[in-house]
VOGU-3710 file (C-alpha; in Angstrom, 3 decimals, decimal comma):
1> xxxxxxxxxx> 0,000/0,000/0,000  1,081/3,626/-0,818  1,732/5,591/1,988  0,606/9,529/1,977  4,303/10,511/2,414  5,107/8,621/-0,941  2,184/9,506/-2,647  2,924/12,880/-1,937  7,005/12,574/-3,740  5,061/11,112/-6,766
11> xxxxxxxxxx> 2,637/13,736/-6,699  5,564/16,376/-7,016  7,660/14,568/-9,363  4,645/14,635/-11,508  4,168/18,098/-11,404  7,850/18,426/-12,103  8,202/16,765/-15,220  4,546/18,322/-16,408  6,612/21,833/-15,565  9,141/20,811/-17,831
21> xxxxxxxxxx> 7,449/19,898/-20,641  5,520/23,033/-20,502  8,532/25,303/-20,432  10,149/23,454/-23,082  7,249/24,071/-25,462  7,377/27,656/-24,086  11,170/27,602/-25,238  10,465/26,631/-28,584  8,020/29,182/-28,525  10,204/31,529/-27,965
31> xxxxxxxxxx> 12,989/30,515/-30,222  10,274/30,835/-33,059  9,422/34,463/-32,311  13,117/35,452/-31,720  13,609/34,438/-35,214  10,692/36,027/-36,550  12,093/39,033/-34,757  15,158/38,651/-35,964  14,225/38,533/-39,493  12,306/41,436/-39,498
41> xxxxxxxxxx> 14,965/43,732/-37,582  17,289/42,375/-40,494  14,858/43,743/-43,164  14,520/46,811/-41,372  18,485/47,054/-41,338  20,145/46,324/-44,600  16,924/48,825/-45,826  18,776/51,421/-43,639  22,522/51,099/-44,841  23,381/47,205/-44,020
51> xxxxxxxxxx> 23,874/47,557/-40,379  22,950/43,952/-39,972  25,529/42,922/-42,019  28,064/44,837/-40,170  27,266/42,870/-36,733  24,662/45,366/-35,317  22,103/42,532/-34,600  23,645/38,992/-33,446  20,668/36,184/-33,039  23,294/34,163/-30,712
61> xxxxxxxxxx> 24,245/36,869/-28,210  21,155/36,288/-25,983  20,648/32,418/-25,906  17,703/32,278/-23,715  17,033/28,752/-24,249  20,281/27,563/-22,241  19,530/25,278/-18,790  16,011/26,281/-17,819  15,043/24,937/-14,418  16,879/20,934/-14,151
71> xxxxxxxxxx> 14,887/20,239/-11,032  11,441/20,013/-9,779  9,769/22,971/-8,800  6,657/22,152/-6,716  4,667/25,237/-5,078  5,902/25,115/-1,373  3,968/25,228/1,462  6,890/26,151/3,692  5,785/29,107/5,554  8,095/32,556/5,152
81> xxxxxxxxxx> 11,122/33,042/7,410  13,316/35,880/8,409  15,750/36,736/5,247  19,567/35,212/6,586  21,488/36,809/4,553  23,347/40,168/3,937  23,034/42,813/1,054  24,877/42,292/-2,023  27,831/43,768/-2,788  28,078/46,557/-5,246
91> xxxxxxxxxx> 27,930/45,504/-9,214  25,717/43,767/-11,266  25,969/40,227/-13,176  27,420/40,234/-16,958  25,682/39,416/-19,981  28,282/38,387/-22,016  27,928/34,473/-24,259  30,217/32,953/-25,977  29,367/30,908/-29,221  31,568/27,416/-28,244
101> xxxxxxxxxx> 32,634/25,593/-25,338  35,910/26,725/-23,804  39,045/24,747/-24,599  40,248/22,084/-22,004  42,737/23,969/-20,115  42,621/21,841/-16,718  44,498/19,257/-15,158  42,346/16,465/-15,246  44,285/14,977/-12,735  44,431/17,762/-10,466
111> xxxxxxxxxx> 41,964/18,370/-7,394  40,055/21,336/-7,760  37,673/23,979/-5,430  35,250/26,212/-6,059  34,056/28,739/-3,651  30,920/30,573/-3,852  31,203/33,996/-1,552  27,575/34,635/-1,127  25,471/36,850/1,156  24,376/34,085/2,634
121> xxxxxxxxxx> 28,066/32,943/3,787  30,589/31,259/1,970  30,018/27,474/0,081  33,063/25,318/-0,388  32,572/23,020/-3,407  35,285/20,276/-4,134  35,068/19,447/-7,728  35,124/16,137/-9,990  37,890/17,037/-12,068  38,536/13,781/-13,202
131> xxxxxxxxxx> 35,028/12,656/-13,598  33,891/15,376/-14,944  35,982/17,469/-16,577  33,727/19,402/-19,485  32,013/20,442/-16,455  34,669/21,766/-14,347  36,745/22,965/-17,331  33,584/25,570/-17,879  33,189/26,187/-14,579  36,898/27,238/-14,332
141> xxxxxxxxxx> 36,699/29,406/-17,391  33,199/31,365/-16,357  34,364/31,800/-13,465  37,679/33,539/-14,685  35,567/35,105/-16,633  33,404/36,709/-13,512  30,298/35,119/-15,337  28,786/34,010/-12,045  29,828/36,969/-10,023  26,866/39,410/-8,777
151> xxxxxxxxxx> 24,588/36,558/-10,201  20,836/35,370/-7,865  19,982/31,821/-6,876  16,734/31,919/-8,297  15,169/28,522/-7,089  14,166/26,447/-4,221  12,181/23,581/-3,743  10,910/22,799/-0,650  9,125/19,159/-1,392  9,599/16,349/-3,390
161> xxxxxxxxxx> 13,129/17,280/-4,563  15,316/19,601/-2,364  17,507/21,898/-4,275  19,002/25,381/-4,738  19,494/26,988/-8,121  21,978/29,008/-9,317  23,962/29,926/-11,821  22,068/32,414/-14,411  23,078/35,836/-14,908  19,382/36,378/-16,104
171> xxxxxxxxxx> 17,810/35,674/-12,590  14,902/34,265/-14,727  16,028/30,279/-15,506  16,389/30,904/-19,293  20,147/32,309/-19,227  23,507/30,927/-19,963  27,006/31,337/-21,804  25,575/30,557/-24,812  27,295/27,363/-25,607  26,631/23,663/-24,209
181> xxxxxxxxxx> 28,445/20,816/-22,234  28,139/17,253/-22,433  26,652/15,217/-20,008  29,211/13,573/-17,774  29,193/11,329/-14,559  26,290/10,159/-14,639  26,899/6,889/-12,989  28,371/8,405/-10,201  29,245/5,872/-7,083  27,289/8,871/-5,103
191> xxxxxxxxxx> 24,043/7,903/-6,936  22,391/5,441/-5,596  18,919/3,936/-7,500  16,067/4,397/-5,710  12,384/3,456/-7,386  11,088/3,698/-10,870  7,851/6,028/-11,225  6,139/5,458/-14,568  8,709/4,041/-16,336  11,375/6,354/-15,361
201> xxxxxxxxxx> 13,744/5,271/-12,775  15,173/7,779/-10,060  17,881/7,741/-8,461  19,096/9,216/-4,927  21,597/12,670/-5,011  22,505/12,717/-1,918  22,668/15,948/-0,091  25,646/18,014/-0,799  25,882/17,157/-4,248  26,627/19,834/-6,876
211> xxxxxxxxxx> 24,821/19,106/-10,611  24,185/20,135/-13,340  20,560/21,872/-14,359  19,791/21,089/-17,948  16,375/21,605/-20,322  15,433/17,923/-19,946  17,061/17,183/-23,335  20,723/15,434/-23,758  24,053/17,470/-23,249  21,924/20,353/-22,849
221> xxxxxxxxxx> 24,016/22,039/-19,924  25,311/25,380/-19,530  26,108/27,729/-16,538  23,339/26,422/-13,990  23,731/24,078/-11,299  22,139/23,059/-7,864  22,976/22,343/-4,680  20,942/19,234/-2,932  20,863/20,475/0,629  18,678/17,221/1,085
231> xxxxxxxxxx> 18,540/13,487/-0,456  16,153/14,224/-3,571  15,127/11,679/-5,912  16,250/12,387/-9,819  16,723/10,673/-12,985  20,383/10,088/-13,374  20,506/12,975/-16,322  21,995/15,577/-14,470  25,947/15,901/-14,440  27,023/15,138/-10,651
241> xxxxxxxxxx> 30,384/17,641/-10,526  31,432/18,377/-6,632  30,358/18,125/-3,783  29,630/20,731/-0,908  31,834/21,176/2,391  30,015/21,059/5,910  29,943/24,858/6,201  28,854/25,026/3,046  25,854/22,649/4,128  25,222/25,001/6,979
251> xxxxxxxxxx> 24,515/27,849/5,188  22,681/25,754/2,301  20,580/24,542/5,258  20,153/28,437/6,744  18,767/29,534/3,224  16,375/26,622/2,588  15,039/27,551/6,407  14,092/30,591/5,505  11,606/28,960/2,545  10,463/29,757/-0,749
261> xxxxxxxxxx> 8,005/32,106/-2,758  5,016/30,385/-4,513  5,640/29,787/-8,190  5,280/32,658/-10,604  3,841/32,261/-14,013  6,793/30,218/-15,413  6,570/27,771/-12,160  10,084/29,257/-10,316  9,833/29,285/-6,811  12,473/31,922/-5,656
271> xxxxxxxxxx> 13,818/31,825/-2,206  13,018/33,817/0,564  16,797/34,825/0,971  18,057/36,539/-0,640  21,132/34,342/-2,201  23,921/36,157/-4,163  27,202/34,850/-5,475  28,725/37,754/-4,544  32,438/36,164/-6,082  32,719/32,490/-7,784
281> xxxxx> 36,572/31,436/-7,477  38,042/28,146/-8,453  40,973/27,128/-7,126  43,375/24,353/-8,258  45,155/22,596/-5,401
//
């Protein structure tokens, strides 16, 4: 027999995947009308001299498609707590893309760290280096890069799956660097299986575990991750890349405390915090 408890994580996954269909058709969507757009600023353009064709309009600057929301996003029913964190420092997040993947300039064989100085305190990641090194390769370069700097965490979930966003300069889930990564780790020792619900089988990442977000499709990942700041069932599709230091669980913890916003129109659930990476650093040691 079903208990109410498990009913309840089926319930959410539901919703979840539901979510993610619907914002993938609102992505193609989207895509469609940019180019529309697009075509008729170009017209508009050459008519007035050929800016266009001198770079005055680039389709691929402003890749809004890129990691949208990996995990679930049930409405939460947690009730509003006291904001834990600080005020941001001064600046605001870039918008720069690039059009490719950066080169591999790591040491796969090297141990790496990445901190994440947010108002919320800082969160020590170690890093899969050797597992994952697409991952932590572009991680390393936007970071250089200040990509995630002055950037907002701008999910929680608070049932079902328990996980903290980050990672898009946009604020909004639809932002990235403009290029992809491929899919790696995914049959990470620190996945265990779990159940299968309607076909699909989920497996357990285990709280403080860093992975990748993605649009539900293959090799689909960009610039945002989250942080499981408890065991969430997932299907193993989402890059496992580092995983989080005890203080950096603490103030995971503090942040998910303090709740989440109901869902706005595109089903993000923002937290009550609020969580800035004030400076993203990776470190080789």
């Amino acid at each position: 027999m079903v208990s109410k408890d498990q009913r309840q994580r089926q319930l959410a996954r539901e919703k979840f995947l539901r979510q993610q269909q619907r914002r993938e058709a609102a992505r193609r969507k989207a895509r469609m009308r940019n180019t529309v757009i697009a075509s008729v600023v170009a017209v508009a353009l050459l008519g007035a001299g050929g800016a266009y064709a001198a770079g005055a309009f680039k389709s691929d600057s402003k890749d809004k498609t890129d990691t949208a929301g990996a995990s679930a996003t049930p409405s939460p029913t947690a009730s509003k707590g006291p904001d834990p964190c600080a005020k941001p420092a001064a600046g605001k997040a870039k918008s720069a893309t690039w059009k490719k993947e950066p080169a591999m300039t790591i040491d796969k064989s090297a141990s790496y760290t990445m901190k994440l100085a947010t108002t919320c305190g800082d969160i020590d990641i170690a890093l899969k280096a050797k597992a994952a090194p697409h991952t932590v390769n572009s991680f390393d370069y936007l970071a250089g890069k200040g990509f995630f700097d002055h950037t907002k965490c701008h999910r929680l979930t608070t049932q079902g799956i328990y996980v903290l966003q980050c990672g898009d300069p946009t604020g909004t889930g639809q932002g990235g660097p403009g290029y992809t990564i491929p899919d790696e780790n995914l049959k990470d020792s620190s996945l265990k299986k779990a159940k299968k619900v309607q076909g699909t089988q989920l497996y357990t990442y285990p709280a403080g575990t860093v992975a990748m977000a993605n649009t539900g499709q293959k090799h689909s990942g960009g610039s945002q991750f989250f942080l499981v700041y408890k065991d969430s069932e997932l299907p193993a599709t989402y890059t496992p890349f580092g995983t989080i230091s005890d203080s950096g669980m603490k103030v995971l913890k503090k942040i998910a405390k303090a709740g989440a916003q109901p869902a706005d129109q595109t089903g993000n659930t923002a937290p009550n915090a609020t969580v800035v990476i004030n400076k993203a650093t990776v470190t080789k040691s």
